[in-house]
Structure formats: C-alpha cells, structure tokens
RODO-2510 file (C-alpha; in nm, 4 decimals, decimal comma):
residues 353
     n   res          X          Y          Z
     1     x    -9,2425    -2,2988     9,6456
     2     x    -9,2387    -2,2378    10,0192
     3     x    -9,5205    -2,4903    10,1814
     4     x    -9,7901    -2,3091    10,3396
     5     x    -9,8181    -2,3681    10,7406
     6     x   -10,0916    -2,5228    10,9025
     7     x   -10,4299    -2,4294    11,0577
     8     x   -10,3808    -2,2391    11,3714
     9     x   -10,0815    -2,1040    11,2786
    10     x   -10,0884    -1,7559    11,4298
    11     x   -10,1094    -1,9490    11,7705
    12     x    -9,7861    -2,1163    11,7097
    13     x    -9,6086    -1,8186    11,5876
    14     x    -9,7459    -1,6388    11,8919
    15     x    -9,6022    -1,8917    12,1125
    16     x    -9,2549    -1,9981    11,9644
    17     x    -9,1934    -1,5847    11,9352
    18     x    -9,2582    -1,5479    12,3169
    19     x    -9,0170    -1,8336    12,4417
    20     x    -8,7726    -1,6900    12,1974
    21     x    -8,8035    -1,2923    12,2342
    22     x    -8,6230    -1,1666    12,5356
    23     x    -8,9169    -1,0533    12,8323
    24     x    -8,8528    -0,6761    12,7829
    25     x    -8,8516    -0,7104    12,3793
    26     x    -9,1646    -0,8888    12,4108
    27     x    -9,3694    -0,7128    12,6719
    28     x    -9,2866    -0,3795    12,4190
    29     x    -9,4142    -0,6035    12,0866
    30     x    -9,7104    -0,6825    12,2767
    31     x    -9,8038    -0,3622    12,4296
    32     x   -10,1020    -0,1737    12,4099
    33     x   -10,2267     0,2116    12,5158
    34     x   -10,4626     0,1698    12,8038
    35     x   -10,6943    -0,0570    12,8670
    36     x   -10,5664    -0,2663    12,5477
    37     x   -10,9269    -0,1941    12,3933
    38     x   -10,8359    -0,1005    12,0577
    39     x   -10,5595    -0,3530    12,0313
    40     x   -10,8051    -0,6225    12,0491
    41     x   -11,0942    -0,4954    11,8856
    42     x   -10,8710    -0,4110    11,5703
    43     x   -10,8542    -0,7955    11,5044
    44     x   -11,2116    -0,8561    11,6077
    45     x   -11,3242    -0,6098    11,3609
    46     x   -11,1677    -0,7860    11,0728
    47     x   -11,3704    -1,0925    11,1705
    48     x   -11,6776    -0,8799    11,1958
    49     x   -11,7187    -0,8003    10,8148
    50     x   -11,9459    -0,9909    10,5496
    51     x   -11,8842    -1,0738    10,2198
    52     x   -12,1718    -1,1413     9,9662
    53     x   -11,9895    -1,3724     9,6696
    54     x   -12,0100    -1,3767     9,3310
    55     x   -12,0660    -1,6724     9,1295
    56     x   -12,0676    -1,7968     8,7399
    57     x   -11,7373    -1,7053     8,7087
    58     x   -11,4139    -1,8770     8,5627
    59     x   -11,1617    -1,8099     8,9115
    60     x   -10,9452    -2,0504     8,7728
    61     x   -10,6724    -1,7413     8,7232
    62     x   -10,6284    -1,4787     8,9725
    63     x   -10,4424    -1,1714     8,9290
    64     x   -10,3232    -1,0618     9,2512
    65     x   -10,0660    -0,7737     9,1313
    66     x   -10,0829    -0,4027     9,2324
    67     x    -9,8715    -0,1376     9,0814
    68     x    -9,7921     0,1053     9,3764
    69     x    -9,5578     0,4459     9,3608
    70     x    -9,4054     0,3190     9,0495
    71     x    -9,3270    -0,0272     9,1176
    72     x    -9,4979    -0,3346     9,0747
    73     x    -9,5601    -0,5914     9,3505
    74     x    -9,6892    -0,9509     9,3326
    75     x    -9,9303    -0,9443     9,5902
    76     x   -10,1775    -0,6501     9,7532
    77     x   -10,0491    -0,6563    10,1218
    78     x    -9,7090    -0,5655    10,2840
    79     x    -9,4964    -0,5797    10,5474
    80     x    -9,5749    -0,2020    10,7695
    81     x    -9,2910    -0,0559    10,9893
    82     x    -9,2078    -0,2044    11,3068
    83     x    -8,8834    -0,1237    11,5161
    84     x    -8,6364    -0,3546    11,6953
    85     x    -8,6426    -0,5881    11,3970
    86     x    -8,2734    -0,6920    11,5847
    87     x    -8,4044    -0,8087    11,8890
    88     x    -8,6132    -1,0152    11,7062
    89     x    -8,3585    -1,1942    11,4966
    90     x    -8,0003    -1,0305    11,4093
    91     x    -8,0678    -1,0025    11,0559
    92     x    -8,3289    -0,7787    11,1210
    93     x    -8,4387    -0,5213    10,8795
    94     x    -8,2218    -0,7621    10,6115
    95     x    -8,4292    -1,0799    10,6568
    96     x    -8,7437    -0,8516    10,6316
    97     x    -8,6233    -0,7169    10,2850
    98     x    -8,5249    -1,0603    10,1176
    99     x    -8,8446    -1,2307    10,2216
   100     x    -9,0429    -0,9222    10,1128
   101     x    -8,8561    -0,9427     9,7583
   102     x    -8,8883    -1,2840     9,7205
   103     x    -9,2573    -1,2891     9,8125
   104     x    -9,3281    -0,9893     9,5920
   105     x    -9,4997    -0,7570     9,8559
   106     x    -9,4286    -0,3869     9,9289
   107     x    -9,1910    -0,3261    10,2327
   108     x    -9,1935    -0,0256    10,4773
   109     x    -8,8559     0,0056    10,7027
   110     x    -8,8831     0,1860    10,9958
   111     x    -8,6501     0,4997    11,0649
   112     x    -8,5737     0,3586    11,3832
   113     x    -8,4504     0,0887    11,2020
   114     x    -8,1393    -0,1215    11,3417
   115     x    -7,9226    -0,1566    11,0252
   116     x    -7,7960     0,1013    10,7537
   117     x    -8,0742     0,2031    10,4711
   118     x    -7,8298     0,1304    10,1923
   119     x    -7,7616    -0,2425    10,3513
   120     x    -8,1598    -0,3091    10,3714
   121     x    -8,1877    -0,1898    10,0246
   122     x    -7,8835    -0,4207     9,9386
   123     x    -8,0568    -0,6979    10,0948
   124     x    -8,3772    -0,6818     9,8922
   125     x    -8,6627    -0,4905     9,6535
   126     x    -8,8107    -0,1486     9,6209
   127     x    -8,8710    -0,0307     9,9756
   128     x    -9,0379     0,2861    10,1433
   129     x    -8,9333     0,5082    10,4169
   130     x    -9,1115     0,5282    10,7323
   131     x    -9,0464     0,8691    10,9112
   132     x    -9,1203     0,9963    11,2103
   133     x    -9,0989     1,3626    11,1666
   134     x    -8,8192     1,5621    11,4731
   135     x    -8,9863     1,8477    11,6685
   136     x    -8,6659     2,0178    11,5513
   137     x    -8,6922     1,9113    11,1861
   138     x    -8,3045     1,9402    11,0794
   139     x    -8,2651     1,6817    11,3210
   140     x    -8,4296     1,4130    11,0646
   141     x    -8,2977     1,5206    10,7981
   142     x    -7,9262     1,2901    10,7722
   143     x    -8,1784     1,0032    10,7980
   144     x    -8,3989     1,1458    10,5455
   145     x    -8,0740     1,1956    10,3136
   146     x    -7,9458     0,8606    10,3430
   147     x    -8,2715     0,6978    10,2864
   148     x    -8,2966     0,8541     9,9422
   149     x    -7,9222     0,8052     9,8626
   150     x    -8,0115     0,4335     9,9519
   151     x    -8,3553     0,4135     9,6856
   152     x    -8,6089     0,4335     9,9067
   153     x    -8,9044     0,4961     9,6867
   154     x    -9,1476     0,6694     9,9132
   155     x    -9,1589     0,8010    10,2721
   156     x    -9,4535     0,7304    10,4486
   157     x    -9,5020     1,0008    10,7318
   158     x    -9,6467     0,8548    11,0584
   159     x    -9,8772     1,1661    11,1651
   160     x   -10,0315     1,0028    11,4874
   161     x    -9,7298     1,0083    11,6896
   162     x    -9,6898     1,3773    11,8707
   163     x    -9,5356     1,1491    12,1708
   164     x    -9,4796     0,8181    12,2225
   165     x    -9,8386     0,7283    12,3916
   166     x    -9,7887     0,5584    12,7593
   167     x    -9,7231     0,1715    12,7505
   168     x    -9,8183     0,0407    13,0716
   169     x    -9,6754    -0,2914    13,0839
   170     x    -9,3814    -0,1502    12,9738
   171     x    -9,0587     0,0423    13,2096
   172     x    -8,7886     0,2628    13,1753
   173     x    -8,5718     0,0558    13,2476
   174     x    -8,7298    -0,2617    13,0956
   175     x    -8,4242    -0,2856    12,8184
   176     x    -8,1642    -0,2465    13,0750
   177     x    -8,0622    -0,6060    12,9864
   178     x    -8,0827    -0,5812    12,6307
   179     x    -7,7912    -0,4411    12,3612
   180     x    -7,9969    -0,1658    12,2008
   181     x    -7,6617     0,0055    12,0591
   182     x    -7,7822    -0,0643    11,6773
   183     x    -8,1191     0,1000    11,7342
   184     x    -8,1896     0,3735    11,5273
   185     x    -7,8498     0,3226    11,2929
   186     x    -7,9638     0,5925    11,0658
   187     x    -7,9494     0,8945    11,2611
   188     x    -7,5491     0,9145    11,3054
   189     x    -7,5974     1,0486    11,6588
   190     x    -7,8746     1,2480    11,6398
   191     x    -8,1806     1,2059    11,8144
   192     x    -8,1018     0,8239    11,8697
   193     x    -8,3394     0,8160    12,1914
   194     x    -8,6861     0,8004    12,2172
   195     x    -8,8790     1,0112    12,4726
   196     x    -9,1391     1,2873    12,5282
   197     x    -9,0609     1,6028    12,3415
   198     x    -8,8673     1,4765    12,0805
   199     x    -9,1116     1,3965    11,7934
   200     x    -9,2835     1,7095    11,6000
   201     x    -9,5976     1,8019    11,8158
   202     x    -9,6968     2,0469    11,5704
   203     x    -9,7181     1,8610    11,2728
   204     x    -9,9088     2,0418    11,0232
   205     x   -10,0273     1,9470    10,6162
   206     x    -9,7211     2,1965    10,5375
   207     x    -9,4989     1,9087    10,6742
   208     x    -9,6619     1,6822    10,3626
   209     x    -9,5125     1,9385    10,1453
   210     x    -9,1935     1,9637    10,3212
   211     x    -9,0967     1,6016    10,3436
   212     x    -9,1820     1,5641     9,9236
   213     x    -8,9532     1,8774     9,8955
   214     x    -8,6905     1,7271    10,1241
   215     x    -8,6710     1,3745     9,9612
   216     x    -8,8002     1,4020     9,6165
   217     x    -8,9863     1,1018     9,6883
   218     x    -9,3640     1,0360     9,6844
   219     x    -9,5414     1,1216    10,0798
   220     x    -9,7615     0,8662    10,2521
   221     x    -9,9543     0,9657    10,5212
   222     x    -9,9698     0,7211    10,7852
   223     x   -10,2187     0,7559    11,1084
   224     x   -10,5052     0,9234    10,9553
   225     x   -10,8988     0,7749    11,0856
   226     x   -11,0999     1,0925    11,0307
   227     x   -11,1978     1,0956    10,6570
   228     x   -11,1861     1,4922    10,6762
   229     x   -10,8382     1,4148    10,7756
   230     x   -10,7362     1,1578    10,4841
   231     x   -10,8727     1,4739    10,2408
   232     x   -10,6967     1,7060    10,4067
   233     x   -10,3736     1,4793    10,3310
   234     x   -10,4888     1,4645     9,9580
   235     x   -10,5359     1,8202     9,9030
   236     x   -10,1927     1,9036    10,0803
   237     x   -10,0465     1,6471     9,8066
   238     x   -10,0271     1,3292     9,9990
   239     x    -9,9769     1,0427     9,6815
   240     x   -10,1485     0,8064     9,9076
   241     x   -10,3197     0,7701    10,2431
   242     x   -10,2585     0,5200    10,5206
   243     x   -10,5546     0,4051    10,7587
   244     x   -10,4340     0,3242    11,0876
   245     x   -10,4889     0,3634    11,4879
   246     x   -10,0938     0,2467    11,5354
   247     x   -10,1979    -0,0998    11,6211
   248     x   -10,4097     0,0524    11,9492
   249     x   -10,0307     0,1457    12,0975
   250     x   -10,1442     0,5165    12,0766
   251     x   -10,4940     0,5964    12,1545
   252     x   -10,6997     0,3605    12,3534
   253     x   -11,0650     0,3508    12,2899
   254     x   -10,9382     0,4928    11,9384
   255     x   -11,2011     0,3525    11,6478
   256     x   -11,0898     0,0619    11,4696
   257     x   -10,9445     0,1160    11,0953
   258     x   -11,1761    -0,1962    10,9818
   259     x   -11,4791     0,0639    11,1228
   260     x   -11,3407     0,3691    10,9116
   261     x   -11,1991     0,2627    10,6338
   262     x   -11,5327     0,2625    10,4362
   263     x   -11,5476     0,6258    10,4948
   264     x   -11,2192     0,7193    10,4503
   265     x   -11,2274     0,5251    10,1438
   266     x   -11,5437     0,6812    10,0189
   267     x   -11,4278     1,0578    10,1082
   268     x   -11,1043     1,0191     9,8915
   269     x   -11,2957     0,8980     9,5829
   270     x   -10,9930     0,6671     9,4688
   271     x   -10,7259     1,0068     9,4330
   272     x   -10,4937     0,8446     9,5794
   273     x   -10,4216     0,4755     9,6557
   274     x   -10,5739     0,3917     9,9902
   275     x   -10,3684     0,1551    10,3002
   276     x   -10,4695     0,0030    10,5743
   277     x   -10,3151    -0,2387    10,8803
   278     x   -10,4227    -0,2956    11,2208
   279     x   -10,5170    -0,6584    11,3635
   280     x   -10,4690    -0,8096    10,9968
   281     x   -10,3877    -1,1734    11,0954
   282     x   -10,4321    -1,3423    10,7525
   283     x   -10,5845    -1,3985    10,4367
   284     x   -10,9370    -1,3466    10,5108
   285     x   -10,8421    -1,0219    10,6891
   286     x   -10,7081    -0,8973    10,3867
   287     x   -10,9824    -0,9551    10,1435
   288     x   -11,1855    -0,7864    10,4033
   289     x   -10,9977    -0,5121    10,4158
   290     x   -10,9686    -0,4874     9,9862
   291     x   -11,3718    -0,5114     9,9984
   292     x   -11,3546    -0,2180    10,2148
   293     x   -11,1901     0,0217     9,9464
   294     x   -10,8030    -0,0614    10,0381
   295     x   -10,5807    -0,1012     9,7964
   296     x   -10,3265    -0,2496     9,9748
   297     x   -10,3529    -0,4363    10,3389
   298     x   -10,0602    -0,4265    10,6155
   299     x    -9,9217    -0,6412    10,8405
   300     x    -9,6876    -0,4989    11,1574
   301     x    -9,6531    -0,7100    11,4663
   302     x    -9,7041    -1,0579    11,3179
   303     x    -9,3690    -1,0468    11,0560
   304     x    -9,1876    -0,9458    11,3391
   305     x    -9,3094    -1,1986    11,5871
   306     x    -9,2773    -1,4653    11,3108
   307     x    -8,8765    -1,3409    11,2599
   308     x    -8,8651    -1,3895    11,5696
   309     x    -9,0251    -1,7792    11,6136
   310     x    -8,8240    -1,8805    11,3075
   311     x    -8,6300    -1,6531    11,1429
   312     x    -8,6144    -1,5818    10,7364
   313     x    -8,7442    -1,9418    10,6377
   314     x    -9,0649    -1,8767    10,8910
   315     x    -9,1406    -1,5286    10,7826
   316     x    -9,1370    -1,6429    10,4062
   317     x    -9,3666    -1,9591    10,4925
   318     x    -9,6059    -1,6491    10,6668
   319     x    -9,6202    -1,4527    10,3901
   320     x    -9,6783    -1,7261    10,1353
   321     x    -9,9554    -1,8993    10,3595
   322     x   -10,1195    -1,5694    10,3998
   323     x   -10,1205    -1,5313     9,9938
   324     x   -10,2865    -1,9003     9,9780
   325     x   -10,4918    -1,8098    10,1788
   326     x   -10,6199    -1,4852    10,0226
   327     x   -10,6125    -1,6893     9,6857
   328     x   -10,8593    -1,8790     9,7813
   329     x   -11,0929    -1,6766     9,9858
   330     x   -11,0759    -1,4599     9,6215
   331     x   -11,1901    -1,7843     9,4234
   332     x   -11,4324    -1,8904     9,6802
   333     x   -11,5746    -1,5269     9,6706
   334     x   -11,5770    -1,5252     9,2646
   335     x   -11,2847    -1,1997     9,3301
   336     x   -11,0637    -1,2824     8,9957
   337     x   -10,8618    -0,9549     9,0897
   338     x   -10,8777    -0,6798     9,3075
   339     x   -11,0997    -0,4598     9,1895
   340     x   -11,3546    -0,7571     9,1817
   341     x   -11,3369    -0,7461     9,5277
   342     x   -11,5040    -0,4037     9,5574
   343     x   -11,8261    -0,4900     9,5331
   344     x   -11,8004    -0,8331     9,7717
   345     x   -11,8658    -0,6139    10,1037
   346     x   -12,2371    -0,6316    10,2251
   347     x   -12,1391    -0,3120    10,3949
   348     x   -12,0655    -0,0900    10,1632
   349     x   -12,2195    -0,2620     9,8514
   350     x   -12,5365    -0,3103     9,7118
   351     x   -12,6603    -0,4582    10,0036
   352     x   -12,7161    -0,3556    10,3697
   353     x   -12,7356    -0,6952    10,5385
***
C-alpha cells in the first residue's frame, strides 16, 4: 500500500507544484473571481463545522464504499474536473485515471480535456463526462459523441458557467509561452478556444433533458447553490445534483457550498445522490461535508497541483493519505459507514450547538 504523507502536507504540495508549474499555468490554477473572497472562505468553511461523536461502538471495520450511477467505488470522494491536466504533468488526464482506478474513487474528466476520451478511458476506471454546454449546441455535440463511444458513464453539466467569469491575475496573453495545442483534444476543431460568447448563456432545465437525450447517459448538474435550484434540476430529471460555487473562480462574494449544502441537501429529500467540492483539502473536510447530507465529496485544484509536485506516484500517495485520514476521523467519530455520518453534524442534527 502507498504510505500516507506527512502532517502539513498540503503546504508541501502547494509549494513543490509552484516551483514546478510554469508562471502562467499557475497564476490560472490559482486564480480567483474578484476579491478572492469565496476562494478562501470555501476552505475556511470546511474548518468551521462541528461534529458531535458517537461512542459504544465496535469501529474496528469501516465500510467506506458508495455505489454511484451504476458503478461501485471504494471510497466516497473523487477527483472533480479541472482543465490543463498537461501543463501540469504530460500524462495528464491519463495519470488522473490510473490513480483514480487504483484508489477506487469516482473520476470526472473535463471536456476541455488535453488527451482523447477513449485514451483516458483506456488508461483507467468508470469515468464521467464533464460538459460545458456551446451557445450553439451542435457545436458540443462530436465531443459529446466521442465521450459516450469512449464509456463515459455520466455527464455532469456545469450550469454556472454562462461566461468564463473575469480572472484578474490572469492575461490574454499570459500562455503565450506555453504549448496549449492539445487543449481541448475532443472537439476536432470546433470551438477549441475559450472566450466570451461561446458557452450557452441561456441554459435552461430543457438542456437537462437534452443532454440525457443526446448521450444516453445519466445528467449531473454541476453549479447549483440555491436549493430551489437543486429541485428544479430534480424535477427536470437531473440523476444527481452537484453543490458548487466553481471553486470562487466565478462569482465572488458567492456563498460557500459548506454554508448551503444543508439546505440543498434537505430540499432534495435524498432523490437523487447529492455532490459537493469547493476548498476540500482533506480528510476531515470530507467527513464534514458527508455530515452535511453529501454523498460524495470532491476535490479539483489539489489533484492537479499534486500531478503537478510529483506526478502519478504523488497524486496516489494524496488520495490514499486523504482516505487515512477520513478513516480515522470516521472511527474517532464512532461513523462505521456513511450513512452513520448523518447524524454527526451539530448543525443539522439533533443538536444546535
């Protein structure tokens, strides 16, 4: 088994992925909208909740597994959807896939992804689609198409992206220096840059409908906050919502998902299976965010900065120190799976400390 990495960790990864990410790459991982607020109260808010354990229990087994749009994974967090996975590291999307396989966790590639669907799919387990939806809609659709003829088993549509929100660290000409000529492999041609206009600024709940009827595949919604949102997804025939503020790159001043989750959670009644990401840094995080109603807990910029400090062997050692670590937060807790962690919050439980 992979060893776990030490205390601090995050710090380190942090680091070694800044000396090693070229300056443009890194000033785009590590931008925010506005004022950055959001972006670091995401994390905080993580920190912020309370758990109230349970004791007189055996924890000396844990079942960990969730079963998720047909497949079963391991573990109840993933790896969310985050583009120039090349930049970071040339196997990219590849070394995301085999560490997510061998770790057991779900995956989400990105359609701006920098290698071809049916070589991600190659490279590891069951995978999901994430799509940004084209203001003129036939021009997703070869991406779409080869994402299903490559197995993707779900495509999780990103609704809180009408434009690409102003990043003010970041320049038009910031990648100037950097071969880009892989991004966005899937789109053979078509709509392979990003700018204003391009993405669907009238997405609707009709587009829920029209993405299942496109791919076949089970629809994610990705970006919803508002829990009269996350039902509207539900009743247009979403199979599962996704809690999210885009890692505060959109909105500033945008609430956190650790705030909303709760309600979301509590709105949707368990329909559907319930995500979250946003500032998740670790194990802790996670059981937070499972005690909050998710079912299963994200992680975006920190496997890509840590396939960028180290490569494959580093991103497995992150994944498997973030499962010891949620192991034993669960034991410590009394959590023996988790649906015993439901009733752990002090903010949504029993108790209103």
């Amino acid at each position: 088994m992979t060893k776990a990495l030490p205390g601090g960790w995050q710090d380190d990864v942090l680091a070694r992925a800044e000396e090693r990410l070229p300056r443009s790459v890194w000033r785009y991982v590590m931008a925010t909208a506005g004022e950055g607020l959001t972006d670091r109260e995401n994390a905080a808010a993580w920190r912020r909740v309370r758990l109230v354990p349970r004791v007189l229990r055996d924890v000396r087994s844990l079942e960990l597994g969730v079963h998720l749009h047909g497949d079963d994974y391991r573990l109840p967090f993933g790896i969310a959807p985050t583009s120039l996975q090349r930049a970071a590291d040339p196997e990219g999307e590849l070394a995301m896939a085999r560490a997510a396989a061998a770790a057991g966790v779900p995956h989400v590639v990105s359609s701006n992804a920098g290698h071809r669907f049916a070589d991600i799919a190659a490279a590891g387990g069951p995978w999901w689609l994430q799509a940004y939806v084209t203001a003129d809609r036939d021009d997703c659709l070869p991406m779409l198409e080869a994402a299903v003829a490559a197995g993707a088993r779900a495509v999780v549509l990103t609704a809180d992206l009408p434009f690409p929100g102003t990043k003010h660290d970041v320049g038009d000409d910031d990648f100037a220096d950097v071969d880009l000529s892989w991004h966005r492999a899937n789109y053979d041609g078509r709509a392979r840059r990003t700018q204003r206009g391009e993405w669907a600024a009238d997405l609707s709940a009709a587009d829920i409908a029209w993405l299942g009827e496109q791919t076949g595949l089970p629809v994610v919604v990705k970006g919803v906050l508002h829990p009269v949102d996350a039902e509207l997804c539900v009743d247009a025939g979403a199979s599962a919502v996704w809690v999210s503020n885009h890692g505060g790159r959109q909105l500033d001043r945008a609430a956190t998902t650790a705030a909303l989750l709760p309600a979301v959670a509590r709105c949707i009644s368990g329909r559907v299976p319930l995500y979250v990401d946003g500032g998740v840094r670790g194990g802790a995080d996670v059981l937070s965010a499972l005690s909050l109603g998710a079912d299963a807990v994200f992680l975006g910029r920190l496997p890509l900065l840590g396939l960028a400090a180290g490569g494959e062997e580093l991103l497995r050692r992150i994944l498997q120190t973030i499962e010891s670590e949620l192991s034993e937060y669960m034991r410590l807790a009394g959590a023996r799976n988790t649906a015993e962690t439901r009733d752990l919050s002090a903010e949504i439980g029993q108790f209103r400390l």
